[in-house]
Backbone bond lengths (Angstrom), bond angles and torsions (degrees), N, CA, C in turn:
res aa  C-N    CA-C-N  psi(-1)  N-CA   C-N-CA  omega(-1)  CA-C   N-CA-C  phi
1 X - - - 1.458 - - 1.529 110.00 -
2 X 1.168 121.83 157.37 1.631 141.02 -141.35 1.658 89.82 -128.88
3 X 1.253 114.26 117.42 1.625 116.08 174.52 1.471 108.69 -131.96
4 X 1.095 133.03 101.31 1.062 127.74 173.40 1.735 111.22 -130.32
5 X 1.477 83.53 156.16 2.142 92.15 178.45 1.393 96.52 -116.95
6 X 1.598 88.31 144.01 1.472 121.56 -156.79 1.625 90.30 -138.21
7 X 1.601 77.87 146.26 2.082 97.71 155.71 1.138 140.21 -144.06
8 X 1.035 110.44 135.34 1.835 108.73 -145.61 1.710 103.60 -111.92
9 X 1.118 116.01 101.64 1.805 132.62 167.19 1.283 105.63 -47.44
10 X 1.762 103.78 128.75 1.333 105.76 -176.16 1.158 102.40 -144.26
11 X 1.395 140.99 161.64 1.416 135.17 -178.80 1.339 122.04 -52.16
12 X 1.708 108.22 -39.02 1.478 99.40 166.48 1.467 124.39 -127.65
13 X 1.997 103.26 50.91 1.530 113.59 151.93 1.390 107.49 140.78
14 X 1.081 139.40 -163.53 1.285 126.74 173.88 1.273 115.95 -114.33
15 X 1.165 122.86 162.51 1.359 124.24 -161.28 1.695 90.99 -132.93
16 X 1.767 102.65 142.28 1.463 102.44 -169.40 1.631 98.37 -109.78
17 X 1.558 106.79 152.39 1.746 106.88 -168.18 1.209 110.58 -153.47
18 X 1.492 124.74 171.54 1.559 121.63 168.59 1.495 96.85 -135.32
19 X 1.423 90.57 146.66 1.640 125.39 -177.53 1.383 97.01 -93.51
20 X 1.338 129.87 129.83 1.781 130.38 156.46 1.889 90.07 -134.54
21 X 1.404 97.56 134.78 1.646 142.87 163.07 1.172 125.62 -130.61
22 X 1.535 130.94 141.32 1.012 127.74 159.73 1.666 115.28 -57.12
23 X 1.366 105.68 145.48 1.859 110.19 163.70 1.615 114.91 -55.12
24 X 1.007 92.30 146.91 2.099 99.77 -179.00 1.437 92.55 135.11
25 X 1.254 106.68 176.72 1.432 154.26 152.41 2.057 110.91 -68.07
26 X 0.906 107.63 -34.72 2.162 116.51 -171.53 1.682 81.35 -62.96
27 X 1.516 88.89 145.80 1.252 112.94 157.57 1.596 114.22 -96.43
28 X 1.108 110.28 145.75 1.345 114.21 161.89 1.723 151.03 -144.02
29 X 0.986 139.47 122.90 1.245 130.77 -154.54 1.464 122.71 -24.05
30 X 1.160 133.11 134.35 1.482 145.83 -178.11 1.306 112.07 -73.32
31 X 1.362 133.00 144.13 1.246 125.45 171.09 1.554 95.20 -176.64
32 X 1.715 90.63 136.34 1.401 109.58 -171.05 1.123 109.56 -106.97
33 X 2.020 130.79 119.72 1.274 147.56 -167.56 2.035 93.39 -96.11
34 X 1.340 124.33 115.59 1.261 111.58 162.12 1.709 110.68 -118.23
35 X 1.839 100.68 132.95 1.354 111.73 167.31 1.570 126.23 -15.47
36 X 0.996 118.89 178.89 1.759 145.95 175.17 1.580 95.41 -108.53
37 X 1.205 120.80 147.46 1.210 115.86 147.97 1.917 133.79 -18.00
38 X 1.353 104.66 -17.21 1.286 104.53 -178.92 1.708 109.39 -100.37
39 X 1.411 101.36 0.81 1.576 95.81 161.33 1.572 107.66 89.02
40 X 1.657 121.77 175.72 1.005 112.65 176.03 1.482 109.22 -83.23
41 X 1.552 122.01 148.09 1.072 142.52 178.36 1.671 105.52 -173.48
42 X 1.645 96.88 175.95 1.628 121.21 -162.97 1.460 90.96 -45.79
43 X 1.449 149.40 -91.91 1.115 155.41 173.38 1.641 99.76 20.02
44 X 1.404 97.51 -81.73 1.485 119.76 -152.10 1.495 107.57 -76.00
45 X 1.436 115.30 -27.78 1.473 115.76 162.89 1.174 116.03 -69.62
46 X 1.071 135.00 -8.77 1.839 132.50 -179.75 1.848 93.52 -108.18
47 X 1.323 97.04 -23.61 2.385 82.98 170.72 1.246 104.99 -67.92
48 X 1.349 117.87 -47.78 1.374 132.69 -162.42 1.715 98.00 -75.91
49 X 1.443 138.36 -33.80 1.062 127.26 -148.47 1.975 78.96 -89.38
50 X 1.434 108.95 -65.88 1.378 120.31 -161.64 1.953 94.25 -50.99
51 X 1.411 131.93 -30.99 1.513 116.63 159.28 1.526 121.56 -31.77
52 X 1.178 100.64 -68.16 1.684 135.66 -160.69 1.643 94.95 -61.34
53 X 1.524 135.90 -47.89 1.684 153.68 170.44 1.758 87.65 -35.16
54 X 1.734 110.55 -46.96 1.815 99.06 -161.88 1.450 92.19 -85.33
55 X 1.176 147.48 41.75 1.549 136.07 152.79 2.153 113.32 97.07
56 X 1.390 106.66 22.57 0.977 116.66 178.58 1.707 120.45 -107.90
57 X 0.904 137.47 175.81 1.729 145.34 -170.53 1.628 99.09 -145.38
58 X 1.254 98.45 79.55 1.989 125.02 170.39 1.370 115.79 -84.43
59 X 1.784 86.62 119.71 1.942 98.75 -172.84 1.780 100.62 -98.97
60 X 1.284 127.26 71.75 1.782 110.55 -172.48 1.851 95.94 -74.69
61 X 1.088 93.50 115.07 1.674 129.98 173.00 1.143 123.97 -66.82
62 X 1.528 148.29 88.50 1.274 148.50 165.86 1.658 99.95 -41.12
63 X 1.313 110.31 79.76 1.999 101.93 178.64 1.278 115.76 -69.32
64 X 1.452 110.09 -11.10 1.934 110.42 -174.24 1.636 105.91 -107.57
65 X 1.432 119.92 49.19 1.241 129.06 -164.00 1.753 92.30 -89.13
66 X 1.254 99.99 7.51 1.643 82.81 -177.18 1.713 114.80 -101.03
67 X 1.387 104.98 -6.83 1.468 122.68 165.28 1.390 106.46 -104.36
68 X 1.041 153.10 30.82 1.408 154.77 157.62 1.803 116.12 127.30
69 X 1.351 98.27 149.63 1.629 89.49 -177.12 1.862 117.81 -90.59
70 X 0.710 122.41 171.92 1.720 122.01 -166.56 1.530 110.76 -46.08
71 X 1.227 110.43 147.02 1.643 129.43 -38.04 1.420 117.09 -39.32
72 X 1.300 121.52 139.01 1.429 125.65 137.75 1.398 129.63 -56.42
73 X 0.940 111.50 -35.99 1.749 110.39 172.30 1.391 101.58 -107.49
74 X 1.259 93.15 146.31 1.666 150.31 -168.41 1.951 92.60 -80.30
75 X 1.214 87.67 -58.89 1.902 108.55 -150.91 1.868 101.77 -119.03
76 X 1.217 121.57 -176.87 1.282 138.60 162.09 1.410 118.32 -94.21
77 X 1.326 105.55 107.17 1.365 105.60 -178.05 1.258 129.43 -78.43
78 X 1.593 120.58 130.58 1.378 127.86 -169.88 1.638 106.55 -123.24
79 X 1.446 124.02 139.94 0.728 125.65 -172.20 1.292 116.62 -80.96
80 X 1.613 120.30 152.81 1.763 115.00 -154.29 0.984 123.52 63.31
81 X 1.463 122.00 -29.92 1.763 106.77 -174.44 1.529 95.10 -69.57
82 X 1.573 101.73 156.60 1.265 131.54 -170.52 1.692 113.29 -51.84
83 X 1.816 100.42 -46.95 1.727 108.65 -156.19 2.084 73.26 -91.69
84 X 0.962 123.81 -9.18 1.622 98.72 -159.34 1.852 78.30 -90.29
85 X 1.118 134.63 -26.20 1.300 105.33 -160.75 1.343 113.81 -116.08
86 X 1.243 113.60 13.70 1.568 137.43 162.62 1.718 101.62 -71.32
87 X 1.443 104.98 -56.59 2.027 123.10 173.80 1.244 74.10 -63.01
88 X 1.492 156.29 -117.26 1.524 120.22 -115.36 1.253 112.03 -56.84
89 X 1.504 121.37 -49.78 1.200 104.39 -155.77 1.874 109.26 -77.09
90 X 1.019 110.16 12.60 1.727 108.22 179.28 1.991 92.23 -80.48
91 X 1.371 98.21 -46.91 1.361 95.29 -166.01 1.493 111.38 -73.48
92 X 1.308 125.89 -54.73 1.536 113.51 160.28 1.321 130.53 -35.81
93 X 1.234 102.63 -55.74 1.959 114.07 167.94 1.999 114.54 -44.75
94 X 1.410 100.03 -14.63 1.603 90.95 -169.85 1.899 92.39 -105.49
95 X 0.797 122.12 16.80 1.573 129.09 -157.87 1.568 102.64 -136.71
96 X 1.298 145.99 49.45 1.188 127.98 174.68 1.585 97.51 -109.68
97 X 1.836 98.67 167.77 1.159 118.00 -132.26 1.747 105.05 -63.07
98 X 1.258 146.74 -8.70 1.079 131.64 171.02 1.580 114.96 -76.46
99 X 1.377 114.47 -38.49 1.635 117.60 -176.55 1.729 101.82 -75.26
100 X 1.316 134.72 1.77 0.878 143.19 -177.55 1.846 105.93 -80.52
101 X 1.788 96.77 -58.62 1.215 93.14 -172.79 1.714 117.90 -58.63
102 X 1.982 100.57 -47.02 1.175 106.79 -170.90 1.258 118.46 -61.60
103 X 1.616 118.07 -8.71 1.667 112.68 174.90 1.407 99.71 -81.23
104 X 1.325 124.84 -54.14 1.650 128.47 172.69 1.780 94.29 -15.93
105 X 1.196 94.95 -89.57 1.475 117.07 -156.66 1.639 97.97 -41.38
106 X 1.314 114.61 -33.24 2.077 99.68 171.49 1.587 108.37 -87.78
107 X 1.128 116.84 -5.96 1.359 117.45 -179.49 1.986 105.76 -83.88
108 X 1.147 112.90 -20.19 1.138 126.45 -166.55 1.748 104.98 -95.99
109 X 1.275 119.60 -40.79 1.204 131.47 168.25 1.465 101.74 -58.91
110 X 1.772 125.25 -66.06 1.249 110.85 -135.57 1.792 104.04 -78.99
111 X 1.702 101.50 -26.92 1.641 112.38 171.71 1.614 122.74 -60.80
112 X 1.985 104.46 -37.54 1.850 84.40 156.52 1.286 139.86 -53.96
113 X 1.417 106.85 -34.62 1.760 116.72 -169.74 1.556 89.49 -71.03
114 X 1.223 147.25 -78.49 1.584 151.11 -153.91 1.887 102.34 -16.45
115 X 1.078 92.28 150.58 0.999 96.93 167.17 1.577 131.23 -94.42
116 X 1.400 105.15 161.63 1.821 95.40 -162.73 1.726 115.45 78.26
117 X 1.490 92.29 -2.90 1.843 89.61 178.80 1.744 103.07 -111.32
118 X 1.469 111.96 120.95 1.491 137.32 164.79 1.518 98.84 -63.37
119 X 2.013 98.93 153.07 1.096 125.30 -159.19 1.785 87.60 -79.34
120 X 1.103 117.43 -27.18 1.430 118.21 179.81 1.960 125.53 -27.12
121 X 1.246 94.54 134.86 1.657 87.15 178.62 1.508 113.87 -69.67
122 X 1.438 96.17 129.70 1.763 119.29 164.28 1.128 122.96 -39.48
123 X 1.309 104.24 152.74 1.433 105.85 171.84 1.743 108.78 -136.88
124 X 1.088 119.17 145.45 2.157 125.12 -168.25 1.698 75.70 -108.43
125 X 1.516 98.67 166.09 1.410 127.99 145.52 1.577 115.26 -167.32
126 X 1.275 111.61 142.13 1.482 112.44 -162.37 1.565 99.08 -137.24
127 X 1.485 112.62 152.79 1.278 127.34 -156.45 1.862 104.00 -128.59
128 X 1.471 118.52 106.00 1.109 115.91 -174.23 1.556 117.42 64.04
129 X 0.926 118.92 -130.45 2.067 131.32 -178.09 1.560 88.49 -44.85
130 X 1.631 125.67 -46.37 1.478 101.32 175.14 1.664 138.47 -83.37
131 X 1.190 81.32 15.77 1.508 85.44 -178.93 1.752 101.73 -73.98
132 X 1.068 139.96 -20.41 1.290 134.56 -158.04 1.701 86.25 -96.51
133 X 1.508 117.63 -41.93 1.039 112.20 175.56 1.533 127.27 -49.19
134 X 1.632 114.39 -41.02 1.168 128.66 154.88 1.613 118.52 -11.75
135 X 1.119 85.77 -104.15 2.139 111.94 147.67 1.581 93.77 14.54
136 X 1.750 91.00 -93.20 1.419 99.98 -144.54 1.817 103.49 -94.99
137 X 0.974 107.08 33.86 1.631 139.02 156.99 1.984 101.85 -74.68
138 X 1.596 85.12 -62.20 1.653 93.29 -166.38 1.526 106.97 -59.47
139 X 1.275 90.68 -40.99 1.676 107.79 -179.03 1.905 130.96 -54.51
140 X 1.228 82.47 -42.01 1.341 91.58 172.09 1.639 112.12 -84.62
141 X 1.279 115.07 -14.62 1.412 98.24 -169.27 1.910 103.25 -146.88
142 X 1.321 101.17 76.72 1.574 123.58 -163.19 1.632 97.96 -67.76
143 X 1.818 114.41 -29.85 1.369 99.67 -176.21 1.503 104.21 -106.21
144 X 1.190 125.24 6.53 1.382 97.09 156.94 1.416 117.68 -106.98
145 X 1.924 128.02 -24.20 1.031 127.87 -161.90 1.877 106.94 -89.18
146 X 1.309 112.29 130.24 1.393 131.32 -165.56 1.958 100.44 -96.98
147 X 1.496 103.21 -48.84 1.434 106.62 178.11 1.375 90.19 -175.16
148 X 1.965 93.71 161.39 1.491 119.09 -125.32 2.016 85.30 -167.97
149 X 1.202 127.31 113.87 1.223 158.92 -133.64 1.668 122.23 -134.53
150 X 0.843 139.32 52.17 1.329 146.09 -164.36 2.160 104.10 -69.62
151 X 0.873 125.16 108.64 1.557 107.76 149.86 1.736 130.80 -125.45
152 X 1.419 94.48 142.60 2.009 81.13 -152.81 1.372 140.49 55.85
153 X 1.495 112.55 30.88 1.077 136.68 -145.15 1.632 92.68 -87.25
154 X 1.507 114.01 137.43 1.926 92.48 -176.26 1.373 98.80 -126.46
155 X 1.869 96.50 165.80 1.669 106.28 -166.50 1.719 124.38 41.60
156 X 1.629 97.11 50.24 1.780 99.30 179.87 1.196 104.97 -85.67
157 X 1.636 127.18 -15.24 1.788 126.25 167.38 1.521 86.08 -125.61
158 X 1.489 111.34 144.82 1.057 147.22 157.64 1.574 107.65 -140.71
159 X 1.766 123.79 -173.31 1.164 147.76 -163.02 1.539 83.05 -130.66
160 X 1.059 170.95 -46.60 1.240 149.97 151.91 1.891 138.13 -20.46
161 X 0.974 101.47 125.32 1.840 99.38 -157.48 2.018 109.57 -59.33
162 X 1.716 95.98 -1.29 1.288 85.86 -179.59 1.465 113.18 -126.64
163 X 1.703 88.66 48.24 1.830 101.56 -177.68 1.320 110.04 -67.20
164 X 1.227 131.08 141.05 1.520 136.97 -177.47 1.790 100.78 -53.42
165 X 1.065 111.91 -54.96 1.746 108.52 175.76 1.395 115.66 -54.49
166 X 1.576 134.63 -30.41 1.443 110.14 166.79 1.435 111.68 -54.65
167 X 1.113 149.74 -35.63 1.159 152.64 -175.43 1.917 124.05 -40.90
168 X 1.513 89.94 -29.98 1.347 110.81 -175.26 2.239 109.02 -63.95
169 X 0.460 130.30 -25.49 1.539 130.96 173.17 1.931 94.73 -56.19
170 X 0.961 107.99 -44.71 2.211 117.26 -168.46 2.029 80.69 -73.05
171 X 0.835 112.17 -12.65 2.179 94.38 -144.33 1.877 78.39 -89.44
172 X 1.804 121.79 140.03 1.112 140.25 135.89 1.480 125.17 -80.96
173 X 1.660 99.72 -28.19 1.549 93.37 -168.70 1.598 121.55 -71.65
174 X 1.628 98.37 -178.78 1.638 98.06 168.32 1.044 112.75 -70.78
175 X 1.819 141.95 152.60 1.374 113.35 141.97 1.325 98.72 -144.08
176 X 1.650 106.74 163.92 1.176 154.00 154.05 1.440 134.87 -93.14
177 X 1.386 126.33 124.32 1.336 147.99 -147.58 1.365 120.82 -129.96
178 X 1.026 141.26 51.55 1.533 159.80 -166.43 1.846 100.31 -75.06
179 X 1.702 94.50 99.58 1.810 100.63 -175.21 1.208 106.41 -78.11
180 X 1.163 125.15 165.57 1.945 118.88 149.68 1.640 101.82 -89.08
181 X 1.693 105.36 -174.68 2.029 93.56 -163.97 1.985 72.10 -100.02
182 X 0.895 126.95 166.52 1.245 138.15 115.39 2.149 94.94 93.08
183 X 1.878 111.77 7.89 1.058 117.52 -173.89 1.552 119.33 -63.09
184 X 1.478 121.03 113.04 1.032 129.69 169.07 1.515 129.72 -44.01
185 X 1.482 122.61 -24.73 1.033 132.14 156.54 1.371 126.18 -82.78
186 X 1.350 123.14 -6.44 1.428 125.64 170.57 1.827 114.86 -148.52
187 X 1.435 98.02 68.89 1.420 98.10 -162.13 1.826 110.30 -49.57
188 X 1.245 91.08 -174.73 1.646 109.36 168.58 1.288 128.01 -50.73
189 X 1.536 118.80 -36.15 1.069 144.13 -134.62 1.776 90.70 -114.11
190 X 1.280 117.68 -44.73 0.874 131.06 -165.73 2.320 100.18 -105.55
191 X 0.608 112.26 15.35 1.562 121.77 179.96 1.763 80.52 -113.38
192 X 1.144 130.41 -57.10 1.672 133.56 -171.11 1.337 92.26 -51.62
193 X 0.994 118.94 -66.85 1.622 129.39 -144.10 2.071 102.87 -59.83
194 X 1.883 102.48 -50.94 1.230 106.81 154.31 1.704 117.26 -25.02
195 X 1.319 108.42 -77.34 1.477 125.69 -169.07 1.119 93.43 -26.94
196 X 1.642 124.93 -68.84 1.103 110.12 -128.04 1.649 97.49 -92.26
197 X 1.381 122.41 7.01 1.563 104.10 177.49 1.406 78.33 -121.01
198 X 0.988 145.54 0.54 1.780 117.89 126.96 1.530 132.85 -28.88
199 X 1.397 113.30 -64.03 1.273 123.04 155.35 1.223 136.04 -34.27
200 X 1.438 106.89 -56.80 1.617 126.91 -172.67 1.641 85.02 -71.42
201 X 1.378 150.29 -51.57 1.326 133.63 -145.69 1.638 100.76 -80.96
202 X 1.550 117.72 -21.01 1.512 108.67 176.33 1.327 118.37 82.45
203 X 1.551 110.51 -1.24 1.911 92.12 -176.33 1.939 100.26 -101.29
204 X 1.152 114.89 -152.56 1.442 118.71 -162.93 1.364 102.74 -100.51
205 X 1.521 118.78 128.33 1.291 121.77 -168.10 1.349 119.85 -164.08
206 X 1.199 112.75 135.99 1.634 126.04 170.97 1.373 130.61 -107.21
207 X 1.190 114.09 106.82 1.876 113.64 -174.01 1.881 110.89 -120.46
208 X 1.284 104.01 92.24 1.559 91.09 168.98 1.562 113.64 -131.20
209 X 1.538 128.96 170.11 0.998 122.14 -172.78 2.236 103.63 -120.73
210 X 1.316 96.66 124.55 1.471 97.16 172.47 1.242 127.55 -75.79
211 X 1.350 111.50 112.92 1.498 129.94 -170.56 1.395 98.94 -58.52
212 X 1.490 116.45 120.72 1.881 142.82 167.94 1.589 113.19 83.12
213 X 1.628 107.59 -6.99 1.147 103.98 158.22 1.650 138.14 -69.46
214 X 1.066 109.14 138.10 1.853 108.92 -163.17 1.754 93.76 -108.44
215 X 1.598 91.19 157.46 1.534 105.24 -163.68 1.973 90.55 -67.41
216 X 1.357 97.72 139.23 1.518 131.86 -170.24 1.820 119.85 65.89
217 X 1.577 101.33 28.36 1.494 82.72 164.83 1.257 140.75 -98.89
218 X 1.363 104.77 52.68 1.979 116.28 179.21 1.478 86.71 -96.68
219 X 1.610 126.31 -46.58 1.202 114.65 -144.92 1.341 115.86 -76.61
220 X 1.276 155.03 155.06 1.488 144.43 -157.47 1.880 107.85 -94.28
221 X 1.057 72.66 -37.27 1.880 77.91 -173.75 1.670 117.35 -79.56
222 X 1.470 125.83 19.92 1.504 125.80 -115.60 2.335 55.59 -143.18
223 X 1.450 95.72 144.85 1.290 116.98 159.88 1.494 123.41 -52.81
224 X 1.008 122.60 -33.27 1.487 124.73 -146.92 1.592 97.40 -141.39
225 X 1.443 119.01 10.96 1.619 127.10 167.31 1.207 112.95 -33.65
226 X 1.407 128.74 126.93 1.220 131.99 -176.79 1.485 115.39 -130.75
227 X 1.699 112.91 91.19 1.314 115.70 -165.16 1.481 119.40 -51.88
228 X 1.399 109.59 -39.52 1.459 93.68 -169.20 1.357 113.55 -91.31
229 X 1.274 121.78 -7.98 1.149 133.18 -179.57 1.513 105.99 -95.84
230 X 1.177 144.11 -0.88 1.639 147.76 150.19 1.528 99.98 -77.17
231 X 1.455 123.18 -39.72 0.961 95.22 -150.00 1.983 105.98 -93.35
232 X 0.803 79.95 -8.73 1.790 104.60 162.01 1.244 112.15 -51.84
233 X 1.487 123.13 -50.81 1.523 149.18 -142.54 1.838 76.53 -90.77
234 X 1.753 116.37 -66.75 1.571 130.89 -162.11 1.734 82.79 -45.99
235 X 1.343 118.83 -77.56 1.505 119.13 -168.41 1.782 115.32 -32.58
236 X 1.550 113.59 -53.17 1.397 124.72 156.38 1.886 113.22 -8.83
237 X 1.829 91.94 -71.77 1.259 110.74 -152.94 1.517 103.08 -92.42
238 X 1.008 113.63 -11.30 1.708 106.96 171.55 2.199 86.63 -90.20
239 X 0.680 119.44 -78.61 1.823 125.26 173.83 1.846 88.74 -2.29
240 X 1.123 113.67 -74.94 1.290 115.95 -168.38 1.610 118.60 -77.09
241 X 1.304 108.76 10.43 1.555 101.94 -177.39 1.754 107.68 -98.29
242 X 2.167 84.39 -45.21 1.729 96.89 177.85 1.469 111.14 -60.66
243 X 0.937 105.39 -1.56 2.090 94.49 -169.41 1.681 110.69 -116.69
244 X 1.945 109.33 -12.54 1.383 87.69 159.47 1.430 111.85 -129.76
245 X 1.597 138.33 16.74 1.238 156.78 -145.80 1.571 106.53 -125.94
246 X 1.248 108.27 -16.96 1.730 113.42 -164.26 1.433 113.24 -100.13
């Protein structure tokens, strides 16, 4: 396997990243893995590495490069504490939904040119806060993105005009929607509400929610990790990569 760090120029700075490919000469489809709120770390380099093992060329993206490049945290983040949720919201707060797309759209440029990367359509997947990013990944970039991957993805319907689901009318790709049961950031009510302008938009799509899984258990390092039930989610997301990426 092929590990290299990369940096990707963006209108407002560069953003620091790692490239994983298999060894050889083959090209192979591109597809961009983005962090959780907790940024890149060990976790997310072994999702992204064990992606890249099934025949893919994985860019995992420091997306909050505009508050510092890896690590993002200082400290160990705990939920409720004061300084841990001051650090999320600095890093969400620097990320709303237009600088989202326009980083997509250089993230999408700089991973075609690489080498070892096929003309083949892309594929996003986003983890928690990126799952919306996911979305509007697809959104912004209809001719290169093939499919686009959400898991535990939070606030993807809201009543706000800049809900990640209006976005869907721009989206070509496939996608897939992996809920948590009982997730406070993407209730029940609001997993429905998805569905149904899922439906109404007509393109190809998967939305289900894993029974006893809690919001972030794909990720390994994550409290409430749920092996067999991530790895269900991994099968999901390779299922959906080979069928629109190839």
């Amino acid at each position: 396997m092929i590990e290299k760090q990369v940096e990707i120029w963006t209108e407002d700075g560069t953003a620091d990243a790692l490239l994983f490919r298999p060894e050889g000469g083959e090209k192979f489809p591109g597809v961009m893995h983005l962090p959780d709120i907790g940024g890149i770390r060990d976790s997310h380099k072994g999702m992204a590495r064990r992606l890249a093992e099934r025949g893919y060329a994985v860019l995992l993206v420091n997306v909050f490069y505009r508050n510092g490049k890896t690590p993002v945290w200082a400290f160990p983040f705990k939920m409720g504490e004061d300084r841990s949720m001051k650090r999320m919201g600095e890093l969400a707060g620097a990320l709303p939904p237009e600088a989202m797309e326009r980083d997509a759209s250089e993230y999408v440029n700089f991973l075609a040119k690489q080498e070892g990367v096929s003309g083949a359509p892309m594929g996003v997947v986003g983890y928690c806060f990126t799952g919306s990013m996911a979305l509007r990944t697809a959104a912004a970039r209809p001719d290169k993105i093939g499919a686009a991957a959400s898991f535990h993805g939070g606030h993807l319907y809201t009543d706000a005009p800049t809900s990640p689901h209006a976005v869907l009318p721009r989206v070509k790709a496939r996608l897939y929607f992996g809920h948590a049961d009982g997730d406070p950031y993407m209730p029940k009510d609001a997993i429905d509400n998805l569905e149904k302008a899922l439906a109404a938009w007509g393109g190809k799509y998967q939305s289900e929610t894993y029974p006893g899984a809690k919001h972030s258990w794909t990720v390994p390092d994550s409290p409430v990790y749920d092996q067999a039930q991530a790895d269900r989610a991994f099968g999901k997301l390779t299922e959906l990569f080979q069928a629109a990426t190839k």
